[in-house]
N, C-alpha and C positions, 0 to 999 in steps of 0.2 A: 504494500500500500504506500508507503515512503518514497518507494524509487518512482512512482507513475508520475508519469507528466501532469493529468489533472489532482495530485495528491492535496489531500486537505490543510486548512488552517489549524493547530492546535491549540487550546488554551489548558493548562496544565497549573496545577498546585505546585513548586518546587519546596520541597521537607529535605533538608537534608537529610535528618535521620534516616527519613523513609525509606529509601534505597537503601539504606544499610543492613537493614531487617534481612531483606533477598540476599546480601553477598552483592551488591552494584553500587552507586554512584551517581553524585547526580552531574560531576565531570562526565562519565561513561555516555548518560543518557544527553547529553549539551553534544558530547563528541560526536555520538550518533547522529542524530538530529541535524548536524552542521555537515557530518558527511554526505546526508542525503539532499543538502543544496535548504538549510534551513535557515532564517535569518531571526535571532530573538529580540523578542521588545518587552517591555517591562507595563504590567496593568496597574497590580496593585497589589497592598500588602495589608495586616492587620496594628503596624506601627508607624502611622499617621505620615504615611505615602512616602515613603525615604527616598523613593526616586520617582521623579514626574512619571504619568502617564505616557506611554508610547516611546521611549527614550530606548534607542538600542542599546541590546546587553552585550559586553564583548568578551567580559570578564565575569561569565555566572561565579567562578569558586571562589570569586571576594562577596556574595551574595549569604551570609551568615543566617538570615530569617526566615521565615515561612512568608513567603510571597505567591504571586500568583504572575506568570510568563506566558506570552503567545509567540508560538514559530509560524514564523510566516514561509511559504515557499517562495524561494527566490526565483521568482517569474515572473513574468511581465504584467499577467493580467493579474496576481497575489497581490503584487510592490503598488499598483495602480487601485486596487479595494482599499490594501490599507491605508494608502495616502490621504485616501477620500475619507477614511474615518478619523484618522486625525485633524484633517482639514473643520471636519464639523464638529471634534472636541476640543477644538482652542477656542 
């Protein structure tokens, strides 16, 4: 599903912890994700928004809290959706 040219947008919880339970990572899962042509952006958190909305992540493993991240597919019509929802959340 990852490698398809029309593959989805994902919004995902990031726990560090959590991965750990399985034996994985949430580098592992970032690496992943980036290998399959994924570009991340930051939504939001539960400590009074530590990093704006929509702001790409470059560096998830300095990201210490329970946040919430969308991978976008780096594709042309992906990059052009989400421009367009940032454009209407400023």
């Amino acid at each position: 599903m990852l490698s398809r040219p029309d593959r989805p947008a994902i919004l995902f919880e990031c726990n560090s912890a959590t991965p750990g339970e399985c034996g994985e990572s949430v580098a592992g899962l970032i690496e992943l994700l980036c290998g399959y042509g994924y570009a991340l952006y930051y939504v939001n958190d539960y400590c009074g928004q530590k990093i704006p909305f929509g702001n790409p992540i470059e560096k998830p493993d300095t990201i210490g809290w329970v946040c919430n991240l969308f991978a976008v597919p780096v594709t042309e019509a992906a990059t052009r959706r989400w421009a367009t929802v940032l454009k209407h959340w400023q």
